[in-house]
PDB file of N, CA, C and O in Angstrom:
ATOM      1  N   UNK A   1     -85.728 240.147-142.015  1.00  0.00           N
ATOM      2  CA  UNK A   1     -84.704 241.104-141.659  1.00  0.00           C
ATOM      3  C   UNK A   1     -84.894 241.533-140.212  1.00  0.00           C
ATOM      4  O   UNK A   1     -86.024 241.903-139.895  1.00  0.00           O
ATOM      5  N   UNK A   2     -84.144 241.532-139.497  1.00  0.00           N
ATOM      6  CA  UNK A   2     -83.961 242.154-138.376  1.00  0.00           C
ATOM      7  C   UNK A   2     -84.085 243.524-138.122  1.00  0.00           C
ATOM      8  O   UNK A   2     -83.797 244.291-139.041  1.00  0.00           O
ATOM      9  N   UNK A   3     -84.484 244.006-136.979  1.00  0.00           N
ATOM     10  CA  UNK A   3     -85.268 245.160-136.577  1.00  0.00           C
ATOM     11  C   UNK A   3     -84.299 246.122-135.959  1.00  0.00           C
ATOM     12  O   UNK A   3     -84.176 245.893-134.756  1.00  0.00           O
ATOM     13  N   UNK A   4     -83.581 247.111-136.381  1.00  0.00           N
ATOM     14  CA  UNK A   4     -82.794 247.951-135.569  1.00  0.00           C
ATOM     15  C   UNK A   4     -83.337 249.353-135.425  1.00  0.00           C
ATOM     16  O   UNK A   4     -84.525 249.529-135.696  1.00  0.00           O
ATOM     17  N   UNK A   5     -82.677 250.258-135.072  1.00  0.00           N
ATOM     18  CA  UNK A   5     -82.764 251.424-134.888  1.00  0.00           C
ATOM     19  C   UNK A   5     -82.995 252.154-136.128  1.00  0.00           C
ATOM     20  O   UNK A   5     -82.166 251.893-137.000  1.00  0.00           O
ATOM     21  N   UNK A   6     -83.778 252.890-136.405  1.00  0.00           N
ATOM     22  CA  UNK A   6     -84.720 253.943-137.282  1.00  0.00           C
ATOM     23  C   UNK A   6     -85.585 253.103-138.962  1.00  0.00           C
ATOM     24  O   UNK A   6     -85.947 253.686-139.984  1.00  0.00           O
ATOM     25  N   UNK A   7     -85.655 251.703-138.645  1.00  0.00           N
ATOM     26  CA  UNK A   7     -86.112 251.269-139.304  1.00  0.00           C
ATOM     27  C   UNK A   7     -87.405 251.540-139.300  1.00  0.00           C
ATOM     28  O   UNK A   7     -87.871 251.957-138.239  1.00  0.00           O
ATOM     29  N   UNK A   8     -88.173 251.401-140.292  1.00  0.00           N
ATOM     30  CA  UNK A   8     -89.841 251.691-140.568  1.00  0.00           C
ATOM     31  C   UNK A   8     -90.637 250.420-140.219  1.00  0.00           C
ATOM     32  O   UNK A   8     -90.531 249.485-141.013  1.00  0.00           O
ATOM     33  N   UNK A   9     -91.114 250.323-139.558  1.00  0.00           N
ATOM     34  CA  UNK A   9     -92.097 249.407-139.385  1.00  0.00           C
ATOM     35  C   UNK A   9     -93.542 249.524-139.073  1.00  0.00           C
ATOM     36  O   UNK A   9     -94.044 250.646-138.991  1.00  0.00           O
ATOM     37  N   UNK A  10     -94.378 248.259-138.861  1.00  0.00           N
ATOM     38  CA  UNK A  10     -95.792 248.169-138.850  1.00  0.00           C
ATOM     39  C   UNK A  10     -95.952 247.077-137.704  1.00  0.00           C
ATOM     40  O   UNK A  10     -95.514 245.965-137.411  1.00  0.00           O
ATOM     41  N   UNK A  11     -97.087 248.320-137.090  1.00  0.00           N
ATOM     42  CA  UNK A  11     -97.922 247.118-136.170  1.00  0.00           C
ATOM     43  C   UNK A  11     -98.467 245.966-136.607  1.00  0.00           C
ATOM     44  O   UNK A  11     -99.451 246.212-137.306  1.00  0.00           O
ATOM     45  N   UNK A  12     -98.227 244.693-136.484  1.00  0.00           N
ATOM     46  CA  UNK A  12     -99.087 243.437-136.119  1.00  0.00           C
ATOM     47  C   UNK A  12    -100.772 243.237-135.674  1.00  0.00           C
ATOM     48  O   UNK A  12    -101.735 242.832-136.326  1.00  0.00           O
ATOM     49  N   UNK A  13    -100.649 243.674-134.393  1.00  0.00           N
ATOM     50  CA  UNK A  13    -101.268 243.398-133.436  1.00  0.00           C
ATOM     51  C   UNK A  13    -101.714 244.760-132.496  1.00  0.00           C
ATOM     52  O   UNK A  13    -101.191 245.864-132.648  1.00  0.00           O
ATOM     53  N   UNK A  14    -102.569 244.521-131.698  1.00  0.00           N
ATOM     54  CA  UNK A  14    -103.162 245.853-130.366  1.00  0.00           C
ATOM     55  C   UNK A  14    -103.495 246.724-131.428  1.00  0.00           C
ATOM     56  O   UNK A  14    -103.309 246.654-132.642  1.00  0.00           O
ATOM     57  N   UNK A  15    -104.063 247.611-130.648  1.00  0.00           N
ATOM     58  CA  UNK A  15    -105.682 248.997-131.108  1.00  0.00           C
ATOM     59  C   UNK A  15    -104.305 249.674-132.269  1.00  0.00           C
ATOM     60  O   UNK A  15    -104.728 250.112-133.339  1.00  0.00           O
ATOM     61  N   UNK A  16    -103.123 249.724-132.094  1.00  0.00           N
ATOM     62  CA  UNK A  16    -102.275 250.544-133.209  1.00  0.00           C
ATOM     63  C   UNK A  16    -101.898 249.677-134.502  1.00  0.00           C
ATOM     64  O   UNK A  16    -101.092 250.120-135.320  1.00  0.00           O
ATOM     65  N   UNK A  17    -102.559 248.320-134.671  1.00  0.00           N
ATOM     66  CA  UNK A  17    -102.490 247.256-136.071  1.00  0.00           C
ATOM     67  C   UNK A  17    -102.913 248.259-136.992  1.00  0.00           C
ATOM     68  O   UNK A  17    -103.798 249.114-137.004  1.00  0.00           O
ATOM     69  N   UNK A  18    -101.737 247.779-137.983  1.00  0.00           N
ATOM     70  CA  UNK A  18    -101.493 248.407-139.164  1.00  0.00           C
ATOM     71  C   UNK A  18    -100.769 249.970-139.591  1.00  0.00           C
ATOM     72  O   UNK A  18    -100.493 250.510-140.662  1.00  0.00           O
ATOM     73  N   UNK A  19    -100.641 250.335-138.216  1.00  0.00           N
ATOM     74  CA  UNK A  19    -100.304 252.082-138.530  1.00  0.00           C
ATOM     75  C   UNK A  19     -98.444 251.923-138.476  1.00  0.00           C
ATOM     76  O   UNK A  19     -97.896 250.924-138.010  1.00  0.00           O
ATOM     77  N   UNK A  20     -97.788 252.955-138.970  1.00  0.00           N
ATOM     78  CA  UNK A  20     -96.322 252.486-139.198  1.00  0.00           C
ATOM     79  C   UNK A  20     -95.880 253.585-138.015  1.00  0.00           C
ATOM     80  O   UNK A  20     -96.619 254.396-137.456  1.00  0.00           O
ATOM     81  N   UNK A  21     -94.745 253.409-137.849  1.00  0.00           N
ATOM     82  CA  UNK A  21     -93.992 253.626-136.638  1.00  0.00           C
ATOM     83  C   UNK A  21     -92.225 253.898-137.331  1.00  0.00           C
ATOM     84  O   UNK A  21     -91.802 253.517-138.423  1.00  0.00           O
ATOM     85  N   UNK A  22     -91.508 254.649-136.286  1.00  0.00           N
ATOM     86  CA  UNK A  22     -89.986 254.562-136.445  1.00  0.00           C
ATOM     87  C   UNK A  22     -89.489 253.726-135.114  1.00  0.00           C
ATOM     88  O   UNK A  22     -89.919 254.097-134.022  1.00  0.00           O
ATOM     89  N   UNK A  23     -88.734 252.783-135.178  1.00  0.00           N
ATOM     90  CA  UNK A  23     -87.952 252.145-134.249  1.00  0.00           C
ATOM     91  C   UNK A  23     -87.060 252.967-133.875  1.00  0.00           C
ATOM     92  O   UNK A  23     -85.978 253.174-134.425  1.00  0.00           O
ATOM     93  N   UNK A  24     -87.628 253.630-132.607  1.00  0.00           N
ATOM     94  CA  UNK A  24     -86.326 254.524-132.036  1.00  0.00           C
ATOM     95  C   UNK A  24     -85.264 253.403-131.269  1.00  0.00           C
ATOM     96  O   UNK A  24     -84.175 253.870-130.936  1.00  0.00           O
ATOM     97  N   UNK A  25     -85.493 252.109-131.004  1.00  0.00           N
ATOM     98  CA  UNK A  25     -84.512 251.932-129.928  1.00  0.00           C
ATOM     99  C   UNK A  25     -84.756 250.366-129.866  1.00  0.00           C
ATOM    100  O   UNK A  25     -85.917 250.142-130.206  1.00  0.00           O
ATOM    101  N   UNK A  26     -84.154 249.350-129.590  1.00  0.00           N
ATOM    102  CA  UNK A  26     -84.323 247.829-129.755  1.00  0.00           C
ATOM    103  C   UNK A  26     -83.767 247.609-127.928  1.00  0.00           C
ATOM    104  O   UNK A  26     -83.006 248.403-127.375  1.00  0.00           O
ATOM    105  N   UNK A  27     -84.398 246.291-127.211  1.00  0.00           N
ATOM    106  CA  UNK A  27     -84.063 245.864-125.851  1.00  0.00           C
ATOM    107  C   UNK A  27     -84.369 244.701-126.182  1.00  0.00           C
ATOM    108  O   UNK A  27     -85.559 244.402-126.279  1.00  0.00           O
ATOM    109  N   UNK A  28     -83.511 243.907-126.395  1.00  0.00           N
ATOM    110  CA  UNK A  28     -83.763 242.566-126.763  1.00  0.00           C
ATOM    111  C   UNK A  28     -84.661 241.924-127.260  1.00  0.00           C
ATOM    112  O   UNK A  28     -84.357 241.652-128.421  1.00  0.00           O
ATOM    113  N   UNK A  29     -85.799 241.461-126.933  1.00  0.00           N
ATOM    114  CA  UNK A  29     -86.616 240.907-127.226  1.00  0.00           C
ATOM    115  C   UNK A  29     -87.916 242.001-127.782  1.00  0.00           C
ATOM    116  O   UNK A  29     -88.870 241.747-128.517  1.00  0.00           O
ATOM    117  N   UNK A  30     -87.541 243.220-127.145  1.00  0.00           N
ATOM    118  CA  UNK A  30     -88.982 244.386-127.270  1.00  0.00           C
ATOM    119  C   UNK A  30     -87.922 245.313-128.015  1.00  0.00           C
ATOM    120  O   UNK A  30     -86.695 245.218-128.006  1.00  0.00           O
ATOM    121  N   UNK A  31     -88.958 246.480-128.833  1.00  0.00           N
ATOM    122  CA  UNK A  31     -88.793 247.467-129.594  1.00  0.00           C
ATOM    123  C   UNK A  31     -89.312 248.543-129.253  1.00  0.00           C
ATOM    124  O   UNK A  31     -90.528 248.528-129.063  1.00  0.00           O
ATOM    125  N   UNK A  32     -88.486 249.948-129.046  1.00  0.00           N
ATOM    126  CA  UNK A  32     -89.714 250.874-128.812  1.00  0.00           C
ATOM    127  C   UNK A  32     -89.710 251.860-130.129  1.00  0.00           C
ATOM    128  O   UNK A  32     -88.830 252.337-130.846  1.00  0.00           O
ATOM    129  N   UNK A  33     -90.913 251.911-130.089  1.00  0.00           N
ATOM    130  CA  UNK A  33     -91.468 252.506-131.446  1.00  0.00           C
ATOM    131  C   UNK A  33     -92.579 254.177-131.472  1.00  0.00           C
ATOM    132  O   UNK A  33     -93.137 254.612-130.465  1.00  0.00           O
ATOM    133  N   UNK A  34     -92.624 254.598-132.363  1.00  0.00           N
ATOM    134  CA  UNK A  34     -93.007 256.074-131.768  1.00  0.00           C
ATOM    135  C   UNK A  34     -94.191 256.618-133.267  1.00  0.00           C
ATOM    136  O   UNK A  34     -94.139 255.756-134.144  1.00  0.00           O
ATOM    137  N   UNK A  35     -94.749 257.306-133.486  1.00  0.00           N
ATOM    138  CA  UNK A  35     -95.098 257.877-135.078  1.00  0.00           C
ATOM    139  C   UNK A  35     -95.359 259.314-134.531  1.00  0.00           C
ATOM    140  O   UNK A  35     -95.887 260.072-135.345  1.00  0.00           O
ATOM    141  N   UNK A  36     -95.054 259.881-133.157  1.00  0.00           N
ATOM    142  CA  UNK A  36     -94.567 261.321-133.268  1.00  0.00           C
ATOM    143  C   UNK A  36     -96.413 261.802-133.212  1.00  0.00           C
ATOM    144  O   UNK A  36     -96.684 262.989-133.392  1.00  0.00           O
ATOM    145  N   UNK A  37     -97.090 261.202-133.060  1.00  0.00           N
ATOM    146  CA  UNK A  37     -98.096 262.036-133.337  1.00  0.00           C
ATOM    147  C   UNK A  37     -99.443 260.817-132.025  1.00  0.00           C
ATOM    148  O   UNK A  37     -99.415 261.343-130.912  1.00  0.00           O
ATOM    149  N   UNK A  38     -99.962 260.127-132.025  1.00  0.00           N
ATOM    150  CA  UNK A  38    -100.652 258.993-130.988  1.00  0.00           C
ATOM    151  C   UNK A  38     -99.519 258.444-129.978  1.00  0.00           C
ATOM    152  O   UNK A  38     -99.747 258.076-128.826  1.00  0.00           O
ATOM    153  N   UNK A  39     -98.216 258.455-130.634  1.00  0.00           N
ATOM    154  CA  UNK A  39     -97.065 258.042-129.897  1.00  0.00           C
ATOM    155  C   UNK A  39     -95.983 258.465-129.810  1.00  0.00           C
ATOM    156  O   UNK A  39     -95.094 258.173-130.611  1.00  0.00           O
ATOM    157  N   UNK A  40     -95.784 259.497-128.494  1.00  0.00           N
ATOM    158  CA  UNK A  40     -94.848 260.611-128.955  1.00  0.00           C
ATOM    159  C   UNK A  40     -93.437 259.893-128.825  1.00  0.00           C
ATOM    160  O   UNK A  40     -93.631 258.677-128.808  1.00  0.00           O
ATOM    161  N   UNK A  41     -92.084 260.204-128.726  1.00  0.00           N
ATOM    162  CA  UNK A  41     -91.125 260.173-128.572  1.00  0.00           C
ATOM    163  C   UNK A  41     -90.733 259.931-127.280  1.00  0.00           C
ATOM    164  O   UNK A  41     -89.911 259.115-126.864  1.00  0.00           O
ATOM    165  N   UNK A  42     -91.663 261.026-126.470  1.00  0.00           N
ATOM    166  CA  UNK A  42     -90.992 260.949-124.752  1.00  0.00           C
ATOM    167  C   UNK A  42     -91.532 260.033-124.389  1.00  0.00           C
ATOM    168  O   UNK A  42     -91.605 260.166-123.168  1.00  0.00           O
ATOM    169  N   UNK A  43     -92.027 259.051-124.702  1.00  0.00           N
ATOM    170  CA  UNK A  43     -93.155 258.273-124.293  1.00  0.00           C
ATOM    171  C   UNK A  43     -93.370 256.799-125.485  1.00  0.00           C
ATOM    172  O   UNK A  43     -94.384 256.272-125.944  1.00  0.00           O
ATOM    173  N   UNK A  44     -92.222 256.575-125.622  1.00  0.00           N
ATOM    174  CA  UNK A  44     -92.377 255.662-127.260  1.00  0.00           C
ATOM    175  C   UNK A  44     -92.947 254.002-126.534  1.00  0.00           C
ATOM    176  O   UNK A  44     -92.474 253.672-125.446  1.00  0.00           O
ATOM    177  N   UNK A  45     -93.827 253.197-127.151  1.00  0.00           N
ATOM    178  CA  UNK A  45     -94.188 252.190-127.442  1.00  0.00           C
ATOM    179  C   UNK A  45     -93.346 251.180-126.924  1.00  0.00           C
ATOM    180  O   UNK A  45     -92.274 251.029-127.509  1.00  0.00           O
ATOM    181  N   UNK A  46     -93.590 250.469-125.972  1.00  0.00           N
ATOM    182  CA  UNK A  46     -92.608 249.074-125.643  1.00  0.00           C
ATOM    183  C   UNK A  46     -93.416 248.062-126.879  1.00  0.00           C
ATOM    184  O   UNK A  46     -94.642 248.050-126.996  1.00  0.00           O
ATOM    185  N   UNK A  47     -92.494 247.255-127.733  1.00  0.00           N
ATOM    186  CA  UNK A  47     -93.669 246.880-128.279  1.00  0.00           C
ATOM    187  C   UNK A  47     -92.646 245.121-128.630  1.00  0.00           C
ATOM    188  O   UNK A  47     -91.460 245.228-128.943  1.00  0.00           O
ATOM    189  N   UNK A  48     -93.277 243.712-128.522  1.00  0.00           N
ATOM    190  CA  UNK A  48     -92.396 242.738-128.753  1.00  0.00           C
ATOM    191  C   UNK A  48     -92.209 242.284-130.490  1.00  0.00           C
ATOM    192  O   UNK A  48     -93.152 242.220-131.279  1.00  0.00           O
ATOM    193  N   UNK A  49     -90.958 242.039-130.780  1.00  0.00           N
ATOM    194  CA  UNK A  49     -90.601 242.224-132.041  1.00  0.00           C
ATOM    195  C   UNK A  49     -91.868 240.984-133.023  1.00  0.00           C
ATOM    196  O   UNK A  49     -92.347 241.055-134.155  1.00  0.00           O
ATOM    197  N   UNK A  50     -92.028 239.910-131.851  1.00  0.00           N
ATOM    198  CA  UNK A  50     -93.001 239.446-133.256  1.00  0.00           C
ATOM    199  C   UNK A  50     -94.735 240.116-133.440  1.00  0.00           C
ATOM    200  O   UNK A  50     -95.652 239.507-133.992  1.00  0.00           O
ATOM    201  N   UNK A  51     -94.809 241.221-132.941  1.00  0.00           N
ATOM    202  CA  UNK A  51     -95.804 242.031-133.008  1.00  0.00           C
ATOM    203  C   UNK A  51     -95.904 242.909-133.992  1.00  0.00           C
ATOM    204  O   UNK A  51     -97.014 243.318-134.331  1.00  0.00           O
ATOM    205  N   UNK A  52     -94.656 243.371-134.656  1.00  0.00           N
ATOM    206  CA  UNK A  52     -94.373 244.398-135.345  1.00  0.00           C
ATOM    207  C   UNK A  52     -93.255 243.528-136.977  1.00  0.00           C
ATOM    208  O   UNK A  52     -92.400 242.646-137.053  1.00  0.00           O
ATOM    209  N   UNK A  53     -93.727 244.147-137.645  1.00  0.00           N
ATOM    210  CA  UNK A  53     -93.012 243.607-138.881  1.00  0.00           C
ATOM    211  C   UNK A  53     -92.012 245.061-139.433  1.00  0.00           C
ATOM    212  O   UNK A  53     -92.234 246.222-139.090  1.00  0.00           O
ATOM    213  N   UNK A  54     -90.882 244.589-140.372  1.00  0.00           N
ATOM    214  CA  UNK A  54     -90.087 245.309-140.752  1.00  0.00           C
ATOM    215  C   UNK A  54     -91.101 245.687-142.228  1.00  0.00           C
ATOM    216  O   UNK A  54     -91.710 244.874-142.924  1.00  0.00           O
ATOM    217  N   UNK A  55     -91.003 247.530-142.427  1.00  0.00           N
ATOM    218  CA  UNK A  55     -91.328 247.526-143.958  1.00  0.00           C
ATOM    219  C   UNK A  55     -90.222 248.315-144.903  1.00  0.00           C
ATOM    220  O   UNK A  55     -90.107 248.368-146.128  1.00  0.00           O
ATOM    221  N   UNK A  56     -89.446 248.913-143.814  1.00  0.00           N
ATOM    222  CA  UNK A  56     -88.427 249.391-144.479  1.00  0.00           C
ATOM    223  C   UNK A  56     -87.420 250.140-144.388  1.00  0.00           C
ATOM    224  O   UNK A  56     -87.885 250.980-143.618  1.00  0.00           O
ATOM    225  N   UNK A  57     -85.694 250.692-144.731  1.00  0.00           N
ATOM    226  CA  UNK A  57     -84.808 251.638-144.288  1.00  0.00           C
ATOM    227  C   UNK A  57     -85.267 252.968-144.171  1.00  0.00           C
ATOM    228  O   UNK A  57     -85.878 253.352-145.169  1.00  0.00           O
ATOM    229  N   UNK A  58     -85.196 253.505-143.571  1.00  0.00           N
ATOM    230  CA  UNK A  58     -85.431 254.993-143.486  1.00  0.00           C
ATOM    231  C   UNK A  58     -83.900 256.092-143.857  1.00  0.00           C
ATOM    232  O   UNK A  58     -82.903 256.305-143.166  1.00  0.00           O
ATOM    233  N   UNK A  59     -84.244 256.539-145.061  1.00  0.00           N
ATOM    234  CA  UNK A  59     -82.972 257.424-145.022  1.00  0.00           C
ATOM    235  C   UNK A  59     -82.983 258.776-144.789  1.00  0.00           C
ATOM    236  O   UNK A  59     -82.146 259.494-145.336  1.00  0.00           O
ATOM    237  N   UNK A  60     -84.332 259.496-143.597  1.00  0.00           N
ATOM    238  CA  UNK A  60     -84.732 260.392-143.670  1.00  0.00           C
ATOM    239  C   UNK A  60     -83.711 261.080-142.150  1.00  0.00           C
ATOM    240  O   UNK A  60     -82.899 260.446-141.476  1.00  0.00           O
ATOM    241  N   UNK A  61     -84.138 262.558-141.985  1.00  0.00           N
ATOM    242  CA  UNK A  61     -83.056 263.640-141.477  1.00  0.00           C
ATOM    243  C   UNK A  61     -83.271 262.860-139.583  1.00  0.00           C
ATOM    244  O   UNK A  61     -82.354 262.743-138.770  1.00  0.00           O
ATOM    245  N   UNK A  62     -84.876 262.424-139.350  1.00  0.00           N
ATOM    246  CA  UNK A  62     -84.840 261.633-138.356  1.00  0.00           C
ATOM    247  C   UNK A  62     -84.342 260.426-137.910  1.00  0.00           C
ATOM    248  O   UNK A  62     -84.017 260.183-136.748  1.00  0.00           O
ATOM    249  N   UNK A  63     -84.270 259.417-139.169  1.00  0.00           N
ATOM    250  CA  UNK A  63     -83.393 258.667-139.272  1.00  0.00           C
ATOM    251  C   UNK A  63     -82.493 258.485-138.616  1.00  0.00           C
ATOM    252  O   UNK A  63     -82.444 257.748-137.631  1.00  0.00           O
ATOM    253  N   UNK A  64     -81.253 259.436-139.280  1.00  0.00           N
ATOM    254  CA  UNK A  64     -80.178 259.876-139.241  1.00  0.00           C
ATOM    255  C   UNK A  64     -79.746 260.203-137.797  1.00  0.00           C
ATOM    256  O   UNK A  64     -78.797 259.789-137.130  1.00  0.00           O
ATOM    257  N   UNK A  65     -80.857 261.178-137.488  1.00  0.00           N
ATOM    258  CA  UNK A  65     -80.487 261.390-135.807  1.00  0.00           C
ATOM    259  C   UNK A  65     -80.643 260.026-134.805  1.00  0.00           C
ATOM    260  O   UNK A  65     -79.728 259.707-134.046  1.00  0.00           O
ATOM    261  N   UNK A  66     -81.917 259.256-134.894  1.00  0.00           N
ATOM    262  CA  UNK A  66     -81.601 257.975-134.501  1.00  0.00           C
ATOM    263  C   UNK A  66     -80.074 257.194-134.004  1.00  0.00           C
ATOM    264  O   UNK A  66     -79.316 256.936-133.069  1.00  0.00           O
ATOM    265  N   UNK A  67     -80.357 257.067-135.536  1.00  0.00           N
ATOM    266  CA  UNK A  67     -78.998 256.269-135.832  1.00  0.00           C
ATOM    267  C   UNK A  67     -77.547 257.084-134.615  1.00  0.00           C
ATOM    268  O   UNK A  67     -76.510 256.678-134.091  1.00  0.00           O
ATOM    269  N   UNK A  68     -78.139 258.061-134.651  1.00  0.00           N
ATOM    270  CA  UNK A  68     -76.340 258.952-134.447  1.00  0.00           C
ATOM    271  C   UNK A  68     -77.041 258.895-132.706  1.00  0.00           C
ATOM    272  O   UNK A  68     -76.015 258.934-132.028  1.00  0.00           O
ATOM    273  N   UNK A  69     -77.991 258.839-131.924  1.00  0.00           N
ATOM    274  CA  UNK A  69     -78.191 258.566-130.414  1.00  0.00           C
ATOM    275  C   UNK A  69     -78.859 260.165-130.370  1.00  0.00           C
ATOM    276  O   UNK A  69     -79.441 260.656-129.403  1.00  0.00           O
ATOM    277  N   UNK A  70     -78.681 260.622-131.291  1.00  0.00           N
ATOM    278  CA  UNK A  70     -79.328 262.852-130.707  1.00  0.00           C
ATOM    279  C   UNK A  70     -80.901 262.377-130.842  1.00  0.00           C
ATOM    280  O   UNK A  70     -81.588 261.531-131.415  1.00  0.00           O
ATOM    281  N   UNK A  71     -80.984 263.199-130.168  1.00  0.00           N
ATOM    282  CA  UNK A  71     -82.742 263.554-129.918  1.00  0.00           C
ATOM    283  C   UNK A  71     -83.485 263.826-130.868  1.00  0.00           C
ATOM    284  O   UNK A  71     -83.094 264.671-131.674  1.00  0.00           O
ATOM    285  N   UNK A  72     -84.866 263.142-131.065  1.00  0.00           N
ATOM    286  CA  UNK A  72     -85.329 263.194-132.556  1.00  0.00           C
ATOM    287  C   UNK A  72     -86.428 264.090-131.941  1.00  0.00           C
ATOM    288  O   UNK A  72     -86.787 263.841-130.790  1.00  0.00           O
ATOM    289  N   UNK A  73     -87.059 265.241-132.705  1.00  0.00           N
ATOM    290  CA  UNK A  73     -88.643 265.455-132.273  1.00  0.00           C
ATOM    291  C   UNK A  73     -89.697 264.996-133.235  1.00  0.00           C
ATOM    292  O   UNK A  73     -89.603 264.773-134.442  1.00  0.00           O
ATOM    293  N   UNK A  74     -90.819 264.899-132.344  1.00  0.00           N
ATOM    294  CA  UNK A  74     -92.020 264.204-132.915  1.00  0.00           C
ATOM    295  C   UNK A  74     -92.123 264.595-134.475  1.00  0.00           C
ATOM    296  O   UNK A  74     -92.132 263.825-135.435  1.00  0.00           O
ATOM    297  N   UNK A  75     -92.208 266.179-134.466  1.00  0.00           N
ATOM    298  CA  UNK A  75     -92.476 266.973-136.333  1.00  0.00           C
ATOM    299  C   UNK A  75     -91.706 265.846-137.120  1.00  0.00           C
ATOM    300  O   UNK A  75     -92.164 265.052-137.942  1.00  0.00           O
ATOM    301  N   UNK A  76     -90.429 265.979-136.661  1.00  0.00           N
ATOM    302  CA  UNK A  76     -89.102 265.151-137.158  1.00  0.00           C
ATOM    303  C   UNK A  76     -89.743 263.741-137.826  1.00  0.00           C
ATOM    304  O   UNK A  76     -90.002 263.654-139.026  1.00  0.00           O
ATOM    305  N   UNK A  77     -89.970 262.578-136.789  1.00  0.00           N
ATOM    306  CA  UNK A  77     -90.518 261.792-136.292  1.00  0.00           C
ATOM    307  C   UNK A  77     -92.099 261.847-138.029  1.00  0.00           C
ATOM    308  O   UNK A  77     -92.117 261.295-139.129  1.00  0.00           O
ATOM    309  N   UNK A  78     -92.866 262.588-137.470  1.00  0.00           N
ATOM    310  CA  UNK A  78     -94.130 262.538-138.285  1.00  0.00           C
ATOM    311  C   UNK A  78     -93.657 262.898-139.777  1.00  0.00           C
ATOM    312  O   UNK A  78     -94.415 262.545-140.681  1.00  0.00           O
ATOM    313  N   UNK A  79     -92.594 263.501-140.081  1.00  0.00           N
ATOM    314  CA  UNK A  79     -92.149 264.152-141.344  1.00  0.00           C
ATOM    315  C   UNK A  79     -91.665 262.774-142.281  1.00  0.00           C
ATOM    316  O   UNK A  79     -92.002 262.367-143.393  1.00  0.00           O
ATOM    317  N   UNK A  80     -90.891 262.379-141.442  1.00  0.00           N
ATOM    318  CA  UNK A  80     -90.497 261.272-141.857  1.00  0.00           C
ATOM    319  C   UNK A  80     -91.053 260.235-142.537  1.00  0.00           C
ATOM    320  O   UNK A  80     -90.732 259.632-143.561  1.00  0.00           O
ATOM    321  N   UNK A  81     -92.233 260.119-141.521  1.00  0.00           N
ATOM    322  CA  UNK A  81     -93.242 258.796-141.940  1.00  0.00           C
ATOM    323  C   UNK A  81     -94.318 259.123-142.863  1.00  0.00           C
ATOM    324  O   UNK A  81     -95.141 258.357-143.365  1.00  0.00           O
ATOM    325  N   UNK A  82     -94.139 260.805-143.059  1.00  0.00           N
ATOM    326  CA  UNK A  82     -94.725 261.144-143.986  1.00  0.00           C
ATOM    327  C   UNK A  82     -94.438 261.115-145.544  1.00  0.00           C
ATOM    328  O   UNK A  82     -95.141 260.875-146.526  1.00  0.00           O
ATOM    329  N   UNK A  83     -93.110 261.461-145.358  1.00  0.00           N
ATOM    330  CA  UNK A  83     -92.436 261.119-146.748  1.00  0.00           C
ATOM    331  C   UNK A  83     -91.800 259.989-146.961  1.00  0.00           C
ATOM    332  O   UNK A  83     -90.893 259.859-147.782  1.00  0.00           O
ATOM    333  N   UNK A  84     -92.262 259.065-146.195  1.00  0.00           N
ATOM    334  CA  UNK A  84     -92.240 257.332-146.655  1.00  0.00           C
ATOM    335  C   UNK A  84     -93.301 256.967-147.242  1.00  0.00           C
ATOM    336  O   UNK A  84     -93.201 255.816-147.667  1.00  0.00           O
ATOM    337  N   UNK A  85     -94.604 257.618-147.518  1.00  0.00           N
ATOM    338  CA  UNK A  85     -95.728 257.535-147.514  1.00  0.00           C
ATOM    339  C   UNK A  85     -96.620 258.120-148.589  1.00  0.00           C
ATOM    340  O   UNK A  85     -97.808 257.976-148.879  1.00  0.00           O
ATOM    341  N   UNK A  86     -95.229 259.106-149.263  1.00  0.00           N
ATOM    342  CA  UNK A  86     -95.409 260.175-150.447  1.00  0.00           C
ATOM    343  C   UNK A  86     -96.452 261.097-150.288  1.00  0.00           C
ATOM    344  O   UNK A  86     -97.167 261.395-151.245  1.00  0.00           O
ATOM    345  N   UNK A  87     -96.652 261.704-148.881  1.00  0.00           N
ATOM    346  CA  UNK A  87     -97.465 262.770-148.361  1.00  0.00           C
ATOM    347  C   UNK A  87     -97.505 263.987-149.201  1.00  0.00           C
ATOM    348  O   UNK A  87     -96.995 263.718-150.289  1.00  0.00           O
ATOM    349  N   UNK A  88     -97.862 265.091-149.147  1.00  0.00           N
ATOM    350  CA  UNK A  88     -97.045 266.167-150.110  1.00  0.00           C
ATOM    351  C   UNK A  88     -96.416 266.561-149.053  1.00  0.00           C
ATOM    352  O   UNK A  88     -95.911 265.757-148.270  1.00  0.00           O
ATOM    353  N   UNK A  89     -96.366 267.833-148.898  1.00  0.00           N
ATOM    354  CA  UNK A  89     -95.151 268.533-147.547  1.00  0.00           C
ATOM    355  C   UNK A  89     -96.428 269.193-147.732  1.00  0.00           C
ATOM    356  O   UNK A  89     -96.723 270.170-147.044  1.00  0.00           O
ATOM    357  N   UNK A  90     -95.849 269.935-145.372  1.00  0.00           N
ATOM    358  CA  UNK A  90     -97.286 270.661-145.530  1.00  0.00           C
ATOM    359  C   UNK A  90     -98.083 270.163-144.539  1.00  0.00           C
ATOM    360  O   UNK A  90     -98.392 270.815-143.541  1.00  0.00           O
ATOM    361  N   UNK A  91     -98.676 268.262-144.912  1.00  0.00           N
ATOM    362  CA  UNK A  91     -99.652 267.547-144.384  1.00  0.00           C
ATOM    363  C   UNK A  91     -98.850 267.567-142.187  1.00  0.00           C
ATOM    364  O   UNK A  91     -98.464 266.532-141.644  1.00  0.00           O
ATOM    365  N   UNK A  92     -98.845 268.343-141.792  1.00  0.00           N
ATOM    366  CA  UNK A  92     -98.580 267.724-140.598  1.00  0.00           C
ATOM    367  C   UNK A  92     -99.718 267.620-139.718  1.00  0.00           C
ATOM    368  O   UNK A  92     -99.600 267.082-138.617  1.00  0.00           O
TER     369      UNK A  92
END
């Protein structure tokens, strides 16, 4: 599956292998990717798509903002990937 905007994914590869991420934003060949917390938002991840694998839709409130171009914040961002993750609430 192809990699778009607020999809869930996982590092491949480099010191961040294995930790999951939100695809804020796709540039052809590269992805930038963020988890709001080692990798903030203002500052998201150039990262090349066969580095990173798809794990899944995100139908969360960050998501959403993604998708729509508004400004996501990191909490946002970490909340998210938290309750992809079945965190309790709380854990930030």
């Amino acid at each position: 599956m192809d990699i778009v905007k607020s999809h869930v994914v996982v590092s491949l590869a480099g010191r961040d292998k294995g930790k999951l991420f939100l695809a804020l934003d796709t540039d052809g060949e590269y992805v930038l990717i963020a988890d709001g917390r080692g990798r903030k938002q203002e500052k998201p991840k150039r990262k090349k798509r066969k580095h990173i694998q798809f794990v899944s839709e995100s139908n969360s409130y960050a998501a959403a903002k993604i998708r729509n171009g508004e400004k996501v914040l990191n909490s946002e961002i970490r909340k998210a990937l938290a309750e992809f993750l079945g965190e309790p609430k709380g854990q930030d």
